[in-house]
N, C-alpha and C positions, 0 to 999 in steps of 0.2 A: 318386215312389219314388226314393231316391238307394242307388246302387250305386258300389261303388268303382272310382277313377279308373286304380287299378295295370295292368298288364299281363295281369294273368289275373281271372279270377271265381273264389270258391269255388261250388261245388255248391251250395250254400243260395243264393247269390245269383241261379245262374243259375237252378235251382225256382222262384225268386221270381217272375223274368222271365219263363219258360217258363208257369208258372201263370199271370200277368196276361194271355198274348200269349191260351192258352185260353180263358180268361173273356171277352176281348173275341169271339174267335172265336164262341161261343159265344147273343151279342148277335145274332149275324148268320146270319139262317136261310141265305141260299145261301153263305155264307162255310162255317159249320158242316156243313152240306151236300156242298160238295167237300172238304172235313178229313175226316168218316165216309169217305166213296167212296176217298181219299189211303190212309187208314190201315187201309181195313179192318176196322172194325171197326163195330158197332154202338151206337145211341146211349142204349141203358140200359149199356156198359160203360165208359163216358167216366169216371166217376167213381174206378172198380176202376183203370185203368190212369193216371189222371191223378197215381198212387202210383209209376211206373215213370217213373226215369230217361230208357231210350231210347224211351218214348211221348211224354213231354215235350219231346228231343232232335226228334221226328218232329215238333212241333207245331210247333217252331223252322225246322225245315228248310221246311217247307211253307209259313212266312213267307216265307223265303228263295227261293222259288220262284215267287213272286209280288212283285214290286217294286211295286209301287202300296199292296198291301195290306202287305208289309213296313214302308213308309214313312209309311202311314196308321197303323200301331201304334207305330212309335217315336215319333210326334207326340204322339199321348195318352196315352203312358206316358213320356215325357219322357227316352226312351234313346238312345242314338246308335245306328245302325244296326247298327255294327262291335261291338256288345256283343251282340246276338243271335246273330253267328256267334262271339263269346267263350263269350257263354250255352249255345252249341250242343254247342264242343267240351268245354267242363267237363260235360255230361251224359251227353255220349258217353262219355268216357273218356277224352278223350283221342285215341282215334284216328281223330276224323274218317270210321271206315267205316261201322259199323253205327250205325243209330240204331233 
């Protein structure tokens, strides 16, 4: 997947990334496992909220809160780290607080 080199992401890009990082999560029963228990929610709604912004901004952050498994997804999605906290704040809004 190639995503632009600029300074910022647009929204669609970072959805792009935010959606792959899920799909991989997703691969991984105890990965997916602590992502439900993270976010709260349940795992018939994964799909209904996989349509939100700040669910996806959540799915990013929760990379980010694991370094192993951050750096395990940017190898197989072929992204540099520092684009998942780009991808994060383009879903946010911007402001880095809620996700």
């Amino acid at each position: 997947m190639k995503y632009t080199q600029g300074k910022s992401l647009s929204v669609e890009e970072a959805q792009g990334i935010a959606t792959e990082a899920l799909l991989q999560l997703s691969r991984d029963p105890e990965q997916i496992g602590r992502f439900l228990a993270f976010s709260g929610i349940g795992p018939e709604m994964i799909r209904a909220a996989a349509n939100e912004p700040g669910f996806l901004a959540g799915v990013l952050e929760f990379y980010m809160m694991d370094e192993p498994l951050l750096l395990a997804f940017c190898e197989n999605a072929g992204v540099r780290p520092t684009m998942i906290a780009a991808a994060r704040y383009a879903l946010a809004g911007g402001d880095g607080e809620d996700a």
